[in-house]
N, C-alpha and C positions, 0 to 999 in steps of 0.2 A: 504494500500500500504506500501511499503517498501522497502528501499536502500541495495540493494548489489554492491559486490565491487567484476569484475573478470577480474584476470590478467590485473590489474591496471584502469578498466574503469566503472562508474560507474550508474550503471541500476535501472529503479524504477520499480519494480515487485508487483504481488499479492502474500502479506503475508500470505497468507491460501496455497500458494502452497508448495509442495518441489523444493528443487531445481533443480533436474532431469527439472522437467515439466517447472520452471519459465527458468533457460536458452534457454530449447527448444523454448521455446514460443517467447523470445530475438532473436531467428533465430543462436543460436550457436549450436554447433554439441557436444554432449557426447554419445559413443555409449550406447547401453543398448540393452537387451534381455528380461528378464520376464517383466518389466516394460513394460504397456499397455495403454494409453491416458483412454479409456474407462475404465478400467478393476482395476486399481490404481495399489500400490504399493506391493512386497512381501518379496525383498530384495535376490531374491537365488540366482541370477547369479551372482552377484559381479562384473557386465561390467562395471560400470557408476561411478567406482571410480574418485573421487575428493580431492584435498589438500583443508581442513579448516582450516584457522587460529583465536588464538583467537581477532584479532585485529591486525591494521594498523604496527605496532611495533613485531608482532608475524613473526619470520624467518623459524620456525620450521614446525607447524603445524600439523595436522594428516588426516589419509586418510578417508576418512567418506563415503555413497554409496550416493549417489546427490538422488536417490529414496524416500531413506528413511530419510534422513535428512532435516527438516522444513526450510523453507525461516524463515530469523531470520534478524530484524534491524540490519543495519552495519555489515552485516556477509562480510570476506573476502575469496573468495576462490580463488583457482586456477583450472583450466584444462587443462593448460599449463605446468603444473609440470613436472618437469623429474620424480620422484620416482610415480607423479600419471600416467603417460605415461607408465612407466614400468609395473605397478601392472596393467593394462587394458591390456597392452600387453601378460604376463602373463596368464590372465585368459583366453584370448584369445588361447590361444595355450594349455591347459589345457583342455578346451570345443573340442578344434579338435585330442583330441588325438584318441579316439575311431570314428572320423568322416572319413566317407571314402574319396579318392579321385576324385569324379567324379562330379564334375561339368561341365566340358566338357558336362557328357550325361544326366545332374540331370534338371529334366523340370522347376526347380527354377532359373535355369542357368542366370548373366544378369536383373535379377528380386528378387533378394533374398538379405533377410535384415542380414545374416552371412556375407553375400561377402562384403555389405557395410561395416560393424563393422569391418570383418578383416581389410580391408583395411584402415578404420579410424585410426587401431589401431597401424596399421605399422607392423603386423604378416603378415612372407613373406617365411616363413621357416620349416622344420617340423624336429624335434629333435628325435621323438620318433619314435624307430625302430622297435616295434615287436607287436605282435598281435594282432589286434583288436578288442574288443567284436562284436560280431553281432547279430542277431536278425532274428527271422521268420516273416514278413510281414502278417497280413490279408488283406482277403477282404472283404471291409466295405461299399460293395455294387455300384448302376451306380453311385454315384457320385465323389464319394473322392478316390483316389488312395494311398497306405500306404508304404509308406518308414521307415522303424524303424531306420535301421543303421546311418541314419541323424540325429538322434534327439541329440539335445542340453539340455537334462533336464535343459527347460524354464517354462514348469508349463504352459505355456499360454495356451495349446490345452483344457488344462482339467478344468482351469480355466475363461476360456469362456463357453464348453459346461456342465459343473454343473452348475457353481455360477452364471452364465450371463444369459445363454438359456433354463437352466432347464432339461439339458438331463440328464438322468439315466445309460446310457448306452455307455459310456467311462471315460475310468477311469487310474488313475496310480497303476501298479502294480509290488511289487519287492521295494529292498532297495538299498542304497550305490550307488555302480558306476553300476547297473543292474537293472533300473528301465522301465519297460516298460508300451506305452502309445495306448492305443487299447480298445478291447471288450474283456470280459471273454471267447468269443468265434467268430471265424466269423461271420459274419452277417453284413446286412446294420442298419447301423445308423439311429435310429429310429428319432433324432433331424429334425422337419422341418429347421433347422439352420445350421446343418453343414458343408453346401460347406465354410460357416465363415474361418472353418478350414485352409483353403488354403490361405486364406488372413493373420489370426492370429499368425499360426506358422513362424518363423522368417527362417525356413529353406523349404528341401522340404519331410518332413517330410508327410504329409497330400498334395497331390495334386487334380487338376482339372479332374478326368478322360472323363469328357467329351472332355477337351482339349485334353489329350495324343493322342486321336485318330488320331487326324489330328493337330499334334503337330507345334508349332511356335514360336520362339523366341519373348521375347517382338519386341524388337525393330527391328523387322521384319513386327508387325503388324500396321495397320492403323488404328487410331480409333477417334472416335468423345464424345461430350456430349450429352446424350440423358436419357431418362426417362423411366423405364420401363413400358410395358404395358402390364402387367401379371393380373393386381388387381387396383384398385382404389388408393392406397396409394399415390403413387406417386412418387416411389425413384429412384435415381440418379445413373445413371450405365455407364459405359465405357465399350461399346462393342469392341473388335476386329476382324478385317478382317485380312484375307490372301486371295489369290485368287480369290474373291468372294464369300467367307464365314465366317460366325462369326465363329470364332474358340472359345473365348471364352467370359466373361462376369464379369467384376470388377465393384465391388462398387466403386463409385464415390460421394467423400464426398459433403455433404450438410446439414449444421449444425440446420438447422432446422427437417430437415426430416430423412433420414437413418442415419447417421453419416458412421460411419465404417461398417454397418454390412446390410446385404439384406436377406430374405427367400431363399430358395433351387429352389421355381417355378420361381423367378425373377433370380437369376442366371444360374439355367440347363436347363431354357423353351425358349432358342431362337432355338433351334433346324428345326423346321419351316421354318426358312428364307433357309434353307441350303438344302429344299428337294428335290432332283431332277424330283419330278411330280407337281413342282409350273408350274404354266402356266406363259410364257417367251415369247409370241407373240401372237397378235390375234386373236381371234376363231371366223369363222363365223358356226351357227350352220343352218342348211334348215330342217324344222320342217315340217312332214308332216300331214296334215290336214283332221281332224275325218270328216267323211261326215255327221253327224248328229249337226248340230248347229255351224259349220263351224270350232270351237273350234282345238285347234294347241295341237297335241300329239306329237305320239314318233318321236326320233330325227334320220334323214334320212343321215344325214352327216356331217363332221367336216373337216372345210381347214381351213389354216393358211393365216394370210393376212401380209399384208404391212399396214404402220401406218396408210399412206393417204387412200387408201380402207377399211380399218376398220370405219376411220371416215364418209365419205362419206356413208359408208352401214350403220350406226348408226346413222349419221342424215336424211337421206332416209326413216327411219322407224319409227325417230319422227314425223318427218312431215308429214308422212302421217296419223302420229294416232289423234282423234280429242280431246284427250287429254293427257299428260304423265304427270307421278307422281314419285317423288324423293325418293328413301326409303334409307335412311342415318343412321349411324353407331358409334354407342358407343366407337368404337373400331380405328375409323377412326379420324384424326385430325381436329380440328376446321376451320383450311382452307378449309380441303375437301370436310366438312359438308358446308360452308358458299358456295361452289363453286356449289358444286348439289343445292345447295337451290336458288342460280342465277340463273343457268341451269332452273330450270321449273319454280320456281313463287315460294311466301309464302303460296301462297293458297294451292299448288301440294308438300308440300315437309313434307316428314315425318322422324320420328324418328329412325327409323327402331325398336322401344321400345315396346315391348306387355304394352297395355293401362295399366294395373294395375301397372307394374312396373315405366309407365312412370306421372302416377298420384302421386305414393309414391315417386320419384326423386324430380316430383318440391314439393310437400311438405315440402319435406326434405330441400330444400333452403328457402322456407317459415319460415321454424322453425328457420337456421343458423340463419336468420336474425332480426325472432320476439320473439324471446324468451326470450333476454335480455343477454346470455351467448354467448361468443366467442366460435369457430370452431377451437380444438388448432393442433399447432404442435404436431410432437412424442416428440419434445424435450420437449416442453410443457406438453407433457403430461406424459413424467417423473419424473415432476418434482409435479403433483398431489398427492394427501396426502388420496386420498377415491376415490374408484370407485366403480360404479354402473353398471353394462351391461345389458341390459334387451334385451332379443332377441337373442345377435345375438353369434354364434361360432367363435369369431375372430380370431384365427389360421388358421381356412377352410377360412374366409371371408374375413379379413387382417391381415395377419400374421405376417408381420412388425410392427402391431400395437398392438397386442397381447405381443408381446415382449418390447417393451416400455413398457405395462404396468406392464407386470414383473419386471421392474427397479423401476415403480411406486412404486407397493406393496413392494417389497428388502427395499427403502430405507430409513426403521422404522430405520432400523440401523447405518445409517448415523444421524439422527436425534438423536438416544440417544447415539452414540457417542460425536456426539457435545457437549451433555450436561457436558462429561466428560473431555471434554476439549483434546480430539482426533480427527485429522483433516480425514477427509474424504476420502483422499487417503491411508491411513493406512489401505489397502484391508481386511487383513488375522485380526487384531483389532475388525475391524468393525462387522466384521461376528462373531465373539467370542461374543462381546456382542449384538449384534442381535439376536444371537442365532434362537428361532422360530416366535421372532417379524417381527407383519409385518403390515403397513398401510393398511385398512380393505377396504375387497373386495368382493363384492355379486354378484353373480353372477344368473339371471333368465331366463333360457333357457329351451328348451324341454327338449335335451340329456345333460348327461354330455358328460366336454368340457376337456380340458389340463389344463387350467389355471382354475380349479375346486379345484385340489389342494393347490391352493395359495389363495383359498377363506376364508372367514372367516363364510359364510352360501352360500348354494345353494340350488334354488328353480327352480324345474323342473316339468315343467305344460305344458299346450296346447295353444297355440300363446293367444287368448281370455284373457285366465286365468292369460297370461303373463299378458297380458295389462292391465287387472283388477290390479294387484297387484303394478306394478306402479304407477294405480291412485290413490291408497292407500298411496305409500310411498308421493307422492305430496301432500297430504292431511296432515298429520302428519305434513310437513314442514308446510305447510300451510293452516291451515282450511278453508281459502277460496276456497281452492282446491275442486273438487267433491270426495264425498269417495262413491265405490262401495258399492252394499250391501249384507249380508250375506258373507261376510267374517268367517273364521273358526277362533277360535280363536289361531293358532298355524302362521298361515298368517298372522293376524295383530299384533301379536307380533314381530315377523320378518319383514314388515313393518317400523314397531316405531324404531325399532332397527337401520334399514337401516336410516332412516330417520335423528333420530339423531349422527349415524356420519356422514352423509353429512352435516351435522348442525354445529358439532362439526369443521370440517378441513378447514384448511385455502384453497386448493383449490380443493373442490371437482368435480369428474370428471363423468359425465353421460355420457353412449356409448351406441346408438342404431343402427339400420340402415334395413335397406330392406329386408334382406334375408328371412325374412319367408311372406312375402308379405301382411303384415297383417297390414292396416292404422292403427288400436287402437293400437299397440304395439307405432308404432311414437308418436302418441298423448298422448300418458302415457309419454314416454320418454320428452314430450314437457312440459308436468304441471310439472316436478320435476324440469327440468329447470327455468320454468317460478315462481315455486314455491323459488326455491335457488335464485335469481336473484332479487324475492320480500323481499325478507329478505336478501337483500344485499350481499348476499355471494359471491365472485370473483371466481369464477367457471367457466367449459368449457361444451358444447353439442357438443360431436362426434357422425355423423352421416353415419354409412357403407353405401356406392354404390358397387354397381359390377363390373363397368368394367373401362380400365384407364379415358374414357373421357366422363363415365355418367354425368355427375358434368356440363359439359362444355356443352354437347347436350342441356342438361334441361335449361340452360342457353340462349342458342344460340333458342331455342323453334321450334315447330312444331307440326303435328297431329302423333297419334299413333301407331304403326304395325296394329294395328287390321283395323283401319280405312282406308288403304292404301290397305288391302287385300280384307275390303267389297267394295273399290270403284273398284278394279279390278275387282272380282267377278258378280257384279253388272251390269258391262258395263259401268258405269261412265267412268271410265277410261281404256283407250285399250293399253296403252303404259307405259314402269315403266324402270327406269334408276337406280338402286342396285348400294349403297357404299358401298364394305367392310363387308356384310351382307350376313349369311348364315340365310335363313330364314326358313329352316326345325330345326333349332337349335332354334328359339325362337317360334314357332308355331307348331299348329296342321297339318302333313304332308297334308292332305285330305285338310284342309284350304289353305294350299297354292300350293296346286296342281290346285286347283280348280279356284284359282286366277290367277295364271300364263296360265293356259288353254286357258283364255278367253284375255290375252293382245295377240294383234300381234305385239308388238316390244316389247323385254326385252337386255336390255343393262345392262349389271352385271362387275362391276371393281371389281377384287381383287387377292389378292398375295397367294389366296390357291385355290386349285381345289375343292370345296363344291358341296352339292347338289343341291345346287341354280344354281352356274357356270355350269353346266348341263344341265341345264332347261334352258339356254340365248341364245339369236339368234346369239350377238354377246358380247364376253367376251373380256375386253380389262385388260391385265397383269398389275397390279399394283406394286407399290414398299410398302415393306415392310418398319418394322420400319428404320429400319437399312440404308434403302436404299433412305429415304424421310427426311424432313424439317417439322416441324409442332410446332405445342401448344397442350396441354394436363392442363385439367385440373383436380386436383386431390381431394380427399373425403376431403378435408379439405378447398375445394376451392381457392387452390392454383396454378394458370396459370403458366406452366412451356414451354420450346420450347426444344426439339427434335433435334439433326441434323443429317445429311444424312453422314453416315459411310466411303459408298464407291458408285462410277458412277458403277451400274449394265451393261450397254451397254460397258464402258471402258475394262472393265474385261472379259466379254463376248460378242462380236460383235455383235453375232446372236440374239439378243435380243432385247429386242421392251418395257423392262420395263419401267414404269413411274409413277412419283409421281400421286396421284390420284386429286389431287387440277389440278393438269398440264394436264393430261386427260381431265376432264371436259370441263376446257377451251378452250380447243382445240374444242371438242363437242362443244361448243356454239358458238364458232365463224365458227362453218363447217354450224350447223343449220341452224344459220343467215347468210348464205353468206357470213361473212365477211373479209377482209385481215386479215392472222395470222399477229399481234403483240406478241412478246414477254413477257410474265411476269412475275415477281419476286414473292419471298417470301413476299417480304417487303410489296408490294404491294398489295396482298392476304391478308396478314395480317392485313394491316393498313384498307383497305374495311370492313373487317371483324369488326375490333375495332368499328368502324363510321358506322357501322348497327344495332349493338344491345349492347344498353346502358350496360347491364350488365355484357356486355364482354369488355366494352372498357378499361380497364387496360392491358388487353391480349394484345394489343399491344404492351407492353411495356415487355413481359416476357424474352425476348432473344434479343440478341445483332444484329444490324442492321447489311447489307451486309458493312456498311460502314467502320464498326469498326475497327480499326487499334493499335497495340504499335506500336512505334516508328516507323510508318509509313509502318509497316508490317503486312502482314494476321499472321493469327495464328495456327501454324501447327499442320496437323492430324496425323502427323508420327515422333517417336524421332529422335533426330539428329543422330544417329546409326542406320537409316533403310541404308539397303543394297542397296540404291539409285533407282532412277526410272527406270534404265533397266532391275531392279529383278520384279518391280510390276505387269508385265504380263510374267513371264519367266516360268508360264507354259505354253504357247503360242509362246511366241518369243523372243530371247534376244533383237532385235530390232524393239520397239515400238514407236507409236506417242508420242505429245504431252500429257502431263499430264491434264484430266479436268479441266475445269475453271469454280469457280463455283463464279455465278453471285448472288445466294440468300445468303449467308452467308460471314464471314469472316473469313473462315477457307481455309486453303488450300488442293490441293489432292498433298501433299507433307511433305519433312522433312523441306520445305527451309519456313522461317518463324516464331516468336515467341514461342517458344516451354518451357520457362524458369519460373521463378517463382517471379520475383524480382518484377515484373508490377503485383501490383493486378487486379484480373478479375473475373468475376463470373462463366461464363462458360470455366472449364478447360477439357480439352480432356485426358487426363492422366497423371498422377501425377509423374516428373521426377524432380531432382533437383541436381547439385553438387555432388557427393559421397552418392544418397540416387536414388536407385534405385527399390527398393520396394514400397508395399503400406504404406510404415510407408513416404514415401515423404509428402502426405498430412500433415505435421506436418510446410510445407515449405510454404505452402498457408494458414493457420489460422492465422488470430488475436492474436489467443494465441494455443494454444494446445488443442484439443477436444471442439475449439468455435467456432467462425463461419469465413468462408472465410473472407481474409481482404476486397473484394471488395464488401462482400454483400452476402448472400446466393443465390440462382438461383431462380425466379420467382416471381411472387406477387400475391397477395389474392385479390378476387373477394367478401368472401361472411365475412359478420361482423356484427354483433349486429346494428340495427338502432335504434333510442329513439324512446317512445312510450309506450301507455301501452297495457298491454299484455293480454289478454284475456285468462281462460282456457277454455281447449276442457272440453265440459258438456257432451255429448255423449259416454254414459259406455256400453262397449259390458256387453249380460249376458254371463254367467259361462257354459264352456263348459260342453257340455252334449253327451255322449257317443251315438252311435244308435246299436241297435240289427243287422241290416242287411245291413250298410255302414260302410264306414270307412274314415276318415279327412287325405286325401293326404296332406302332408307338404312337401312343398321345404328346402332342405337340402344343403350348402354348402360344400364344399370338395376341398383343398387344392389342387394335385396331381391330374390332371384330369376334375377340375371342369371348366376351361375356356375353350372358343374354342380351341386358337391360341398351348399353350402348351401342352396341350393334342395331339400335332401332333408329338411332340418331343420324340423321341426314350429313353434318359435318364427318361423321365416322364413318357414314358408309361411302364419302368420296375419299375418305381416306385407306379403307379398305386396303389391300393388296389383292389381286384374285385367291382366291384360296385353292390350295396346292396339296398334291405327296410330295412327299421330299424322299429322293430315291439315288445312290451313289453312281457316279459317276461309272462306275466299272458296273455297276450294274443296269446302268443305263446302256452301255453299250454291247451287253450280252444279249439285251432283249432287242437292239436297235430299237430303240427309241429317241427323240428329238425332246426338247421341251418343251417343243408346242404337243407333244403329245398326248393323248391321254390313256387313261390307264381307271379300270372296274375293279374296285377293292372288293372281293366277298368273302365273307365274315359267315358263312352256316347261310342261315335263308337273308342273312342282311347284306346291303350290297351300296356301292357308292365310286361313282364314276368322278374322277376331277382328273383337270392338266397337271403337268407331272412339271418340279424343279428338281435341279440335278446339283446336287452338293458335292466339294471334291471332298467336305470334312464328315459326311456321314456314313457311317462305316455300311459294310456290304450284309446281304442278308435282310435287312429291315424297311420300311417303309415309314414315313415319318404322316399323321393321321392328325388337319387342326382342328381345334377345338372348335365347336358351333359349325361343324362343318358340314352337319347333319346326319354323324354315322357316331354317334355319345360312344365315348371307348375311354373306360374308367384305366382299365391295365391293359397293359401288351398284349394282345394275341395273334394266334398262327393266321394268316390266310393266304387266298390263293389270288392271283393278279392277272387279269385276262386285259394285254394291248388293246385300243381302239385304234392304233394309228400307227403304222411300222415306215420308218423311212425311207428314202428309194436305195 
């Protein structure tokens, strides 16, 4: 620590910062521009000028940039300066000379960190009368929108997507006062990272084009804190509404888990919520019935109901079935899931989970907890010094956590900075002597992946061979470990190698998780753990899931999809009530045609029209994320809660949407005859906590309905929304009441806590004083780029218990190729690979066509091209796609994407019949 002195008062700060950052973090205002919390120091804009003196007795002083200049014992500054006022002012007016005038029509308008700084800086004027450079705009594809003529040469756009993200492909080009920031040619932006863009640039240089479509001033829209539900990670997002639709989607800091920055599918995949063929009221459907085995086919007709005859017809068809069975949703919140599982019994209630996926899930908490290593943050896991991945593609599978670990490997160079006695924010430094150093990273998967290149060896095999080879590297660590046999000897040398730098680093990082659905892959992942952990090492096990609230399902427990479709199929059970569950997306179509045939009541809740909602007698509209209250927990085992955006019915009358926790209930109490009572969140919730021990912290992840500042809720609209008679003025300038919402403590208004001075944990959007962008989060940290002062949002479920540890003995053999099948692998994919965002119009231009992925040598056994295509069949399932040809995926297998329409929880054999043989 260390004493500064500004404008006469006198502050204890962290001596390892600049001063930029330690004022900030004091809660004082300096504007700046290149300077980035995340990103450090580079010193070109010259905004953040500051008067240093050398001491108590010094009148004079000089102007120094606060970026670049170290926190120094007894240093004096000022910020108050008139000569340093002027020089910010200055530059200020210097940066807008070639800047256009439109803000009026600039979609940063209100939202943009230039308007803040102008006006910190007291530039009110424009001197300069004649011509202004301009620029040719690209287009850099669905998501980011390109304004040239705004740009401030800040460096940040390009120094995010190189040096932070990894992109290749934007770049600065041109010299002097003509430097332009783009693509050597149109094109979309190959970065799964840079809608960042939008957030990073201080102007509106890089915008949201999802947004422009259906454009909205901030402070026009309503928004809540919620969690996305795109992937398993878990990050913190700020949706906004206008008329009942998310218009757009900001990161929402949480210093544990995203910080500043989110993937491209978590912010351009709410698209879904906004589509007008979601189902918005009741369906009853009247199925007419095969005469052969009484069995219920094709569907005879479709009317809309009223809430009370929807329930009524839905408990009517419980009751008379002589058993119903729950099938519940990954995808769906922990309330929902506890509320279907009320609804029919523990015994009736499933996961909606294909068995194998949901064997490998609770595994995967088995290991979080016996393995002896912690389940880290991303923060955490930037802060790892070695990583191991065995398995899995984390950019397709978590790709917020892929990028952490790119900060991981990067910061060799902060580390031998140090040594030279250079502080870590000294950005453009660090990277000079970093050079090509980099904290060592292996990476063993089938295909190559992105983050291949930032490996230090990559070892690309068949799931087996994965696993084999991890049990290898745990061996090395530890020879009590089991070691596979017949190893080659170019394997176990790479092995040893792996082994001893996870030996070597203070905290090595192992990452595995489910996507190829293969238990030995886990249990390799688990002895290297369990091996680091025996030899002391303070290390972390990350474990990929798939979808936001796998984590939480496997927690909350139940029987399997498979087991729910043979009890249907079978006649055990003649009636089934669907949460949020498209069931031709995780099963064999024929498997659950066959199963739904044979119930006579299907009851299907959810907020998309699926093929399942097709097949239901009666479909009751559910609310989306956006539009619901929940818990989610996330691949790190961390319970976070959700809140509801906007009242769906408020906004649209004719509508009949509802939280899906709130459906049910209703369902149970229509079942049982009994008086509708009212029920909260809270109460959901706290049932929920007090049923299943390993959910009971979930209670505690989000702020009661009770919560209050200074005796106020806490609003979901800035104090500049254009007040309550615009919130349905595409309907009527004169509207009712505003909702009142009874489960949380948020209001459907601007009137209410909106400010930053009361720490909190859950913030709905980041506004403060003179700082109207997303550089405000600087107004709610502890310090700057640390963690909220009230706590980061949620709490952890899953954590090392003492004990000892056992390894898995069970060693798959070494894959072996077959003459006339071929090993289907499930594959991950980014853009397309989940249900909900794959509905979303920006994602589906984003798309890639979807592929097999087939080796190169075996491409050329079969003569085949890559325009070719190729009929995967799987027993009576069957699935034709164009074929890609990898030189890194090894021979014998097929690589099989996810949502590709052929659900393939694990590997299996099949047979591969050419459509198209080359001349």
């Amino acid at each position: 620590m260390a004493t500064i002195h500004v404008d006469g008062r006198d502050y204890e700060v962290d001596g390892a910062d600049n001063l930029l950052h330690a004022c900030l973090s004091l809660g004082l205002d300096i504007p700046y521009f290149c300077w980035h919390p995340a990103m450090g120091s580079v010193g070109a804009c010259r905004q953040c000028a500051v008067k240093q003196y050398k001491n108590a007795d010094d009148t004079q002083g000089i102007l120094v940039m606060s970026c670049m200049a170290p926190v120094q014992e007894d240093a004096y500054i000022s910020i108050e300066d008139d000569e340093a006022k002027a020089f910010r002012k200055n530059v200020i007016e210097w940066l807008m000379i070639n800047h256009p005038h439109d803000c009026p029509v600039c979609e940063e308008g209100g939202h943009c960190h230039l308007q803040d700084m102008t006006v910190m800086t007291g530039h009110d004027s424009r001197r300069y009368r004649f011509r202004k450079r301009t620029h040719k705009n690209q287009d850099l594809g669905p998501f980011i929108g390109h304004e040239m003529n705004r740009c401030i040469t800040c460096y940040r756009c390009v120094r995010f997507y190189q040096d932070y993200a990894g992109g290749g492909d934007l770049g600065a080009f041109g010299a002097h006062d003509n430097v332009y920031f783009g693509r050597f040619q149109e094109g979309t932006l190959e970065s799964p990272f840079s809608g960042n863009l939008t957030e990073v640039c201080p102007t509106g240089v890089f915008t949201d084009q999802t947004h422009s479509e259906q454009y909205t001033r901030k402070w026009d829209l309503q928004f809540a804190p919620s969690v996305c539900h795109q992937c398993a990670v878990g990050c913190n997002i700020s949706p906004g509404e206008r008329y009942g639709d998310i218009r757009r989607i900001e990161n929402r800091y949480n210093g544990e888990v995203n910080h500043y920055f989110l993937c491209d599918r978590g912010r351009f995949g709410y698209g879904y919520v906004n589509r007008e063929d979601r189902p918005r009221v009741p369906e009853w459907r009247e199925r007419q019935r095969v005469a052969a085995g009484g069995d219920s086919g094709v569907v005879a007709g479709t009317i809309s109901l009223e809430i009370d005859d929807a329930l009524d017809r839905a408990a009517d068809g419980m009751r008379n079935a002589r058993r119903v069975i729950g099938i519940g949703s990954p995808r769906a919140s922990l309330e929902s899931n506890h509320m279907l599982r009320t609804l029919v019994g523990d015994a009736n209630f499933s996961t909606g989970i294909a068995a194998r996926e949901l064997e490998l899930l609770v595994r995967m908490n088995e290991l979080n907890t016996r393995c002896g290593l912690p389940s880290p943050s991303l923060r955490e896991i930037e802060h790892c010094d070695a990583v191991f991945v065995l398995g899995e593609d984390l950019i397709n599978s978590a790709a917020r956590m892929a990028l952490a670990i790119r900060q991981a490997v990067n910061a060799k160079g902060e580390a031998l900075a140090a040594e030279r006695g250079i502080p870590s924010w000294n950005a453009e430094a660090v990277k000079t002597i970093a050079q090509d150093e980099r904290h060592p990273l292996f990476m063993a998967t089938p295909d190559a992946t992105e983050l291949d290149e930032l490996a230090e060896r990559t070892y690309h095999a068949a799931p087996d061979d994965i696993a084999r080879f991890g049990f290898a590297v745990a061996h090395y660590i530890d020879p009590e470990a089991p070691c596979p046999d017949a190893l080659d000897d170019v394997t176990t040398a790479l092995a040893s190698r792996i082994a001893e730098a996870l030996m070597a680093a203070q905290r090595p990082l192992v990452v595995s998780g489910g996507t190829l659905g293969t238990p030995a892959v886990l249990e390799a992942a688990g002895n290297v753990a369990r091996a680091l952990a025996r030899r002391t090492r303070p290390g972390a096990l990350s474990l990929v899931r798939r979808e936001a609230n796998s984590t939480g399902l496997s927690l909350l427990g139940g029987q399997s999809l498979d087991w729910a479709l043979e009890c249907l199929t079978s006649g055990e059970a003649d009636g089934v009530v669907i949460l949020e569950n498209d069931l031709y997306a995780r099963a064999d179509a024929g498997q659950v045609d066959a199963a739904l045939q044979r119930a006579g009541c299907i009851v299907t809740l959810d907020h998309q029209r699926t093929a399942t909602w097709d097949k239901s007698d009666i479909g009751l509209p559910a609310a989306s994320f956006a539009e619901s209250d929940g818990t989610l927990v996330s691949l790190e085992g961390r319970a976070q809660r959700f809140y509801q955006v906007f009242e769906p019915s408020y906004i649209r009358p004719e509508t009949r949407i509802r939280e899906s926790w709130r459906w049910l209930n209703a369902l149970k109490v229509s079942v049982e005859r009994q008086a509708m009572t009212p029920l909260t969140l809270d109460e959901v919730t706290r049932d929920m906590a007090m049923t299943y021990p390993a959910l009971a912290p979930a209670g505690d992840a989000g702020l009661s309905a009770a919560y209050r500042v200074h005796g106020l809720r806490l609003a979901r609209e800035p104090h500049r929304y254009s007040g309550r008679t615009a919130m349905r003025a595409n309907l009527d300038v004169s509207e009712p009441r505003a909702p009142q919402d009874a489960d949380t403590p948020f209001a459907f208004s601007m009137e209410g806590y909106s400010g930053h001075a009361e720490p909190r944990r859950e913030v709905a959007f980041a506004w403060a004083p003179g700082w109207n962008s997303p550089q405000a989060w600087n107004k709610f940290q502890d310090e700057v780029g640390g963690h909220l002062r009230a706590g980061d949002p949620g709490v952890r479920l899953l954590g090392p218990l003492p004990g000892d540890y056992d390894y898995a003995r069970t060693l798959p053999s070494s894959f072996a190729a077959r003459d006339d099948q071929w090993l289907a692998v499930p594959q991950a994919r980014l853009f397309g690979g989940d249900e909900t965002s794959a509905r979303a119009e920006p994602i589906q231009a984003r798309m890639a066509a979807t592929r097999f992925t087939l080796s190169r040598g075996a491409a050329e056994r079969l003569r085949i091209s890559p325009d070719a295509t190729l009929t995967l069949n799987l027993g009576e399932r069957h699935l034709t796609l164009p074929v890609a040809i990898s030189d890194a995926w090894p021979d014998g297998m097929i690589g099989v994407p996810d949502q590709s329409g052929l659900p393939l929880a694990e590997p299996e054999w099949a047979h591969l019949e050419p459509q198209e043989v080359s001349a």
